[in-house]
PDB file with one MODEL, atoms N, CA, C and O in Angstrom:
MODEL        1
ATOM      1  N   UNK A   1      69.218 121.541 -56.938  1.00  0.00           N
ATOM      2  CA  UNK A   1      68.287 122.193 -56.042  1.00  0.00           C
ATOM      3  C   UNK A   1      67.522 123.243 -56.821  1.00  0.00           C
ATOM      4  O   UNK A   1      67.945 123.918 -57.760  1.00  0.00           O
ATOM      5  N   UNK A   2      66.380 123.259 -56.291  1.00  0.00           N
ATOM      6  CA  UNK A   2      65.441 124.567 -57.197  1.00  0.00           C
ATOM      7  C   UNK A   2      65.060 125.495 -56.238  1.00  0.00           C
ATOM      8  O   UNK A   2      64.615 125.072 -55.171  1.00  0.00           O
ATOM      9  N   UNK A   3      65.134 126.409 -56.390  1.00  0.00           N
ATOM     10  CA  UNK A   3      64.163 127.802 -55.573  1.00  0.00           C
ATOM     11  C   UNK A   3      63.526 128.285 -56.767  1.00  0.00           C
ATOM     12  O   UNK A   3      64.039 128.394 -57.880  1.00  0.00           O
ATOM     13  N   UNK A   4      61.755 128.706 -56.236  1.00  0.00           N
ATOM     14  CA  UNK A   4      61.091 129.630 -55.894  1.00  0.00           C
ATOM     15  C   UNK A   4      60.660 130.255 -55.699  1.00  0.00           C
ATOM     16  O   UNK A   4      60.330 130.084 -54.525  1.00  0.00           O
ATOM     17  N   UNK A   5      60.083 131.600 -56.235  1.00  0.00           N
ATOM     18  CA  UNK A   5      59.651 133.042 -55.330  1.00  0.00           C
ATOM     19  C   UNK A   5      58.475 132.565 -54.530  1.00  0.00           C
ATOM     20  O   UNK A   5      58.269 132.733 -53.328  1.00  0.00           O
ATOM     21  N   UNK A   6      57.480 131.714 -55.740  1.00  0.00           N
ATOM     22  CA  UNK A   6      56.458 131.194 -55.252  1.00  0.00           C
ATOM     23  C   UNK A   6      56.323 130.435 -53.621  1.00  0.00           C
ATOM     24  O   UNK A   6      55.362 130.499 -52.855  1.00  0.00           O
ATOM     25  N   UNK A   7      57.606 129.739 -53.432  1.00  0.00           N
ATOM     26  CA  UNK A   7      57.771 129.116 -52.571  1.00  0.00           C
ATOM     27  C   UNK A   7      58.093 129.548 -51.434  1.00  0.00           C
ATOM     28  O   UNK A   7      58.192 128.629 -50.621  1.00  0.00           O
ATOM     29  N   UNK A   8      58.417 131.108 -50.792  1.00  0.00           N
ATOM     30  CA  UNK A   8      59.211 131.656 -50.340  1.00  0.00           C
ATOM     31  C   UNK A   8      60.518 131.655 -50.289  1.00  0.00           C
ATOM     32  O   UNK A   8      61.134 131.435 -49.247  1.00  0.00           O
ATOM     33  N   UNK A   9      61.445 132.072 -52.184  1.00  0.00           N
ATOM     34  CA  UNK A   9      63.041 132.189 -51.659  1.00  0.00           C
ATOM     35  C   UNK A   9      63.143 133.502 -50.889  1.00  0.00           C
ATOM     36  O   UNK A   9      63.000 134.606 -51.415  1.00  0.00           O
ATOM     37  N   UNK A  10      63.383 133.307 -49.698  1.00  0.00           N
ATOM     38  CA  UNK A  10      63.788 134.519 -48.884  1.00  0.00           C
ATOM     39  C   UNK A  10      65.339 134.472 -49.036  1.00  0.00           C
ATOM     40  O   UNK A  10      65.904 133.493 -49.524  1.00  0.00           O
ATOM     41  N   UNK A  11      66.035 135.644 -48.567  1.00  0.00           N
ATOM     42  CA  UNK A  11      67.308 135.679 -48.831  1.00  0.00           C
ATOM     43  C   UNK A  11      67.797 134.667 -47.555  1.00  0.00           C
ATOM     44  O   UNK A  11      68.588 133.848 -48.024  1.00  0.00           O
ATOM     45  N   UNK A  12      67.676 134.537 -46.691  1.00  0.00           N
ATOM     46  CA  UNK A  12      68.284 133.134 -46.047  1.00  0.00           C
ATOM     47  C   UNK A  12      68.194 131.938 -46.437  1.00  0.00           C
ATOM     48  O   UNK A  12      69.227 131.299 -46.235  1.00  0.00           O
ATOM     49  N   UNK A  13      67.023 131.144 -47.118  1.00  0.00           N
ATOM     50  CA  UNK A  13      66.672 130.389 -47.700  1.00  0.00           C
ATOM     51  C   UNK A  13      67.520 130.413 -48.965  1.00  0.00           C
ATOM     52  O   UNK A  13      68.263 129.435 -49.042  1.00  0.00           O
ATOM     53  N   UNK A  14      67.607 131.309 -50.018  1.00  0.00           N
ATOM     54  CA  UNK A  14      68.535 131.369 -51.110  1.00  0.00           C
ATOM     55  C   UNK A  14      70.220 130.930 -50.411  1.00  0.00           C
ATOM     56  O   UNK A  14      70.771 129.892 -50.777  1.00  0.00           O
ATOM     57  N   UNK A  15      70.687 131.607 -49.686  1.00  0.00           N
ATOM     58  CA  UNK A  15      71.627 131.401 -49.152  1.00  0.00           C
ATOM     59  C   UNK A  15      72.123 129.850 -48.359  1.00  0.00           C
ATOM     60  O   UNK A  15      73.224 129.328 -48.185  1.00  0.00           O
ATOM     61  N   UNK A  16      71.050 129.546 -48.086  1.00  0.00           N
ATOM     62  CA  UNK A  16      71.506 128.125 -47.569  1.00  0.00           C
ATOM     63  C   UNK A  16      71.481 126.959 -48.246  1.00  0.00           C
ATOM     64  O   UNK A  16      72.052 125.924 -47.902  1.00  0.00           O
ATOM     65  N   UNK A  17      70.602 127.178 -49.523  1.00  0.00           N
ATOM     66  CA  UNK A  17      70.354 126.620 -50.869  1.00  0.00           C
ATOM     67  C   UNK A  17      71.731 126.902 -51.955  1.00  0.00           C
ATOM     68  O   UNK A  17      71.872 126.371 -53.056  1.00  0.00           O
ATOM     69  N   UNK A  18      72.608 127.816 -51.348  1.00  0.00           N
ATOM     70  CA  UNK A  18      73.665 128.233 -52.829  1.00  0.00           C
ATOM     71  C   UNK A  18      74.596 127.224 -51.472  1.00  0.00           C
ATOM     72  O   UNK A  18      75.351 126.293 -51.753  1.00  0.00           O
ATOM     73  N   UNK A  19      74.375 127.574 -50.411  1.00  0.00           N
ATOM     74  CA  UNK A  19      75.867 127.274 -49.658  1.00  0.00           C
ATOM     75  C   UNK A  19      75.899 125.257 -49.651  1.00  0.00           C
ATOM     76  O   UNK A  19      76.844 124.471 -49.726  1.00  0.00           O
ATOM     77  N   UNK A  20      74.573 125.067 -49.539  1.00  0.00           N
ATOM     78  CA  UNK A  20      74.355 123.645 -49.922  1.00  0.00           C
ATOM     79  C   UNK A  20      74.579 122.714 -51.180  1.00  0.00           C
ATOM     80  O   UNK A  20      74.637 121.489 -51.279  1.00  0.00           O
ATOM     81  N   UNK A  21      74.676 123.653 -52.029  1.00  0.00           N
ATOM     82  CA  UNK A  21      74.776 123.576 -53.696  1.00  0.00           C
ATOM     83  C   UNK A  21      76.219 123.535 -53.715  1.00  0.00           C
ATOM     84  O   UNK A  21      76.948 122.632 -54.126  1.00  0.00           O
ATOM     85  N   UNK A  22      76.483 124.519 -53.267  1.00  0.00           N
ATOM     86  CA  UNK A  22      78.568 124.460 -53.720  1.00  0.00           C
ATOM     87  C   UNK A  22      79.278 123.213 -52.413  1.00  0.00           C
ATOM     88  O   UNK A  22      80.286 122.520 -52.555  1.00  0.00           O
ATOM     89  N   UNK A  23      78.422 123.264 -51.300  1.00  0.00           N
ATOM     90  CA  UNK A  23      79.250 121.784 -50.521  1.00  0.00           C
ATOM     91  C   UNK A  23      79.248 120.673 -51.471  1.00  0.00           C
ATOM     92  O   UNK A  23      80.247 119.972 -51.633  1.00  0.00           O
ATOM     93  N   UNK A  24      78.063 120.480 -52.155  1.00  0.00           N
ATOM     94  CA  UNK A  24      77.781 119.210 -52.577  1.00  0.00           C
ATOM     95  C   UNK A  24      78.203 119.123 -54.042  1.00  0.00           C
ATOM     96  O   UNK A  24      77.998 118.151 -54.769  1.00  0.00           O
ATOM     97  N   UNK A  25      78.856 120.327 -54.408  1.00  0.00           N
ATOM     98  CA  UNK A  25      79.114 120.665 -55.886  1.00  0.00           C
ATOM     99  C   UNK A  25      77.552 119.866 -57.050  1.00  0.00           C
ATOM    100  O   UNK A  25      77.514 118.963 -57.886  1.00  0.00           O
ATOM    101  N   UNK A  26      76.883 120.479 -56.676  1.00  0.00           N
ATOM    102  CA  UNK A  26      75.670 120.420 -57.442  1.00  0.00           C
ATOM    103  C   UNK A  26      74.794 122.115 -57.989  1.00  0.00           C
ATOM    104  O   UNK A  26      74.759 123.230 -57.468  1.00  0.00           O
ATOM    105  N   UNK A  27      74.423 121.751 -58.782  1.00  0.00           N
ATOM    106  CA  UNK A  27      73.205 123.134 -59.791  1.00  0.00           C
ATOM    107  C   UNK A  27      71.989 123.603 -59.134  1.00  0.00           C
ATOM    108  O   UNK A  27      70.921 123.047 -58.879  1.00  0.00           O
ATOM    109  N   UNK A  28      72.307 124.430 -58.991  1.00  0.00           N
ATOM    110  CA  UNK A  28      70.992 125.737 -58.322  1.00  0.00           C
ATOM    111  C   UNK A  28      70.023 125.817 -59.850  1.00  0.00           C
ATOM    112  O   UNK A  28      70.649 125.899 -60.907  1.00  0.00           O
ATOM    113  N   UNK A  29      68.944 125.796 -59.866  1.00  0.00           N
ATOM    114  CA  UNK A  29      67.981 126.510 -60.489  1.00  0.00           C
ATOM    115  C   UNK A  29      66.986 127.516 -60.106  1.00  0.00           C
ATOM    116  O   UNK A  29      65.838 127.076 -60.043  1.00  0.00           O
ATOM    117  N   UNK A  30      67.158 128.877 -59.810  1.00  0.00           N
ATOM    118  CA  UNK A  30      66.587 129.884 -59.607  1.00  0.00           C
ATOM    119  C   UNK A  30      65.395 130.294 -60.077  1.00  0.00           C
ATOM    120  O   UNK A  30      65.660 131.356 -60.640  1.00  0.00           O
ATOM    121  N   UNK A  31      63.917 130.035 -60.217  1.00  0.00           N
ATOM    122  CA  UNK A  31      62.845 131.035 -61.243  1.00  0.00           C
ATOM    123  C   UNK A  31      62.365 131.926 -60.534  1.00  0.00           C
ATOM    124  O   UNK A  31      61.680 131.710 -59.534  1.00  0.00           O
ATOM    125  N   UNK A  32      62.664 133.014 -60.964  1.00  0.00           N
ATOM    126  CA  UNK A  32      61.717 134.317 -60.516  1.00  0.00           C
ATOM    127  C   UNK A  32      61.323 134.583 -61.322  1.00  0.00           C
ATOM    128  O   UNK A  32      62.104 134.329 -62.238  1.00  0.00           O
ATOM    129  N   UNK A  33      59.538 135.469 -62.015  1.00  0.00           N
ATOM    130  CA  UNK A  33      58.715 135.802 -62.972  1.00  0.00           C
ATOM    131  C   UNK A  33      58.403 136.999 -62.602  1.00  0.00           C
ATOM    132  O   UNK A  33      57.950 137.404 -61.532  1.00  0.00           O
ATOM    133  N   UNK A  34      58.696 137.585 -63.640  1.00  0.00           N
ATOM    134  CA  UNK A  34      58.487 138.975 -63.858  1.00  0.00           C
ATOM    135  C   UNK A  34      56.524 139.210 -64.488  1.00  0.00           C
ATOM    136  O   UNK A  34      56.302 138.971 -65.675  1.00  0.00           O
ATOM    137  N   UNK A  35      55.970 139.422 -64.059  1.00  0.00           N
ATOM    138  CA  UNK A  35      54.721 140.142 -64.099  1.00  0.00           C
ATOM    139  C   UNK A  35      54.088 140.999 -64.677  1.00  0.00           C
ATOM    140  O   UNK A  35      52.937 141.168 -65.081  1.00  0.00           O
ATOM    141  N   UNK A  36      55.298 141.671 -64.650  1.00  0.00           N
ATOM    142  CA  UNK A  36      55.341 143.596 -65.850  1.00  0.00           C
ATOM    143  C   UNK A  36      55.102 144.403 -65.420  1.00  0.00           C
ATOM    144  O   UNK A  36      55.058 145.463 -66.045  1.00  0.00           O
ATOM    145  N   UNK A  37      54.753 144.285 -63.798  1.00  0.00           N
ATOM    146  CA  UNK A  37      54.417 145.687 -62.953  1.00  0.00           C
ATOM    147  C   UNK A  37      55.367 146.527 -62.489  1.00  0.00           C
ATOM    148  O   UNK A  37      55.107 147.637 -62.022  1.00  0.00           O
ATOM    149  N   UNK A  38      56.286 146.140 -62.574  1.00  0.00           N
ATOM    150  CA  UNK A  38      57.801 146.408 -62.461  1.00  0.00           C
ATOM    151  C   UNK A  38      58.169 147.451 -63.742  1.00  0.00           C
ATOM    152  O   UNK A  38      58.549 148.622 -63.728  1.00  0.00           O
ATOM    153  N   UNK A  39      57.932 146.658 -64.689  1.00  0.00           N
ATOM    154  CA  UNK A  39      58.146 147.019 -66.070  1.00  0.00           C
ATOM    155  C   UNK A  39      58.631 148.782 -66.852  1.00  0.00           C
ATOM    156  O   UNK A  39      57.744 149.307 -67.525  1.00  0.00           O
ATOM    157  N   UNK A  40      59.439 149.242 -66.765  1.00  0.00           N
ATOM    158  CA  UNK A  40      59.572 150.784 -67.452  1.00  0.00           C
ATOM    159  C   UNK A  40      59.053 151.099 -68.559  1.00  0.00           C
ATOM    160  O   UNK A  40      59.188 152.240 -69.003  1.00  0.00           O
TER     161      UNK A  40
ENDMDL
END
């Protein structure tokens, strides 16, 4: 399974995506991109 930011991972969405991932014992792939506005 893949999430998103782009896609809306909202934290329920993440969550039903990890809880779906470990029923089925299958791999999450997470991308979130950092921008640099954040950045220190």
């Amino acid at each position: 399974l893949r999430l998103d930011e782009r896609w809306g991972a909202t934290p329920s969405a993440i969550d039903t995506c990890l809880r779906v991932a470990e029923y089925h014992d299958i791999s999450v792939r997470l991308e979130f991109f950092n921008d640099g506005s954040n950045s220190s």
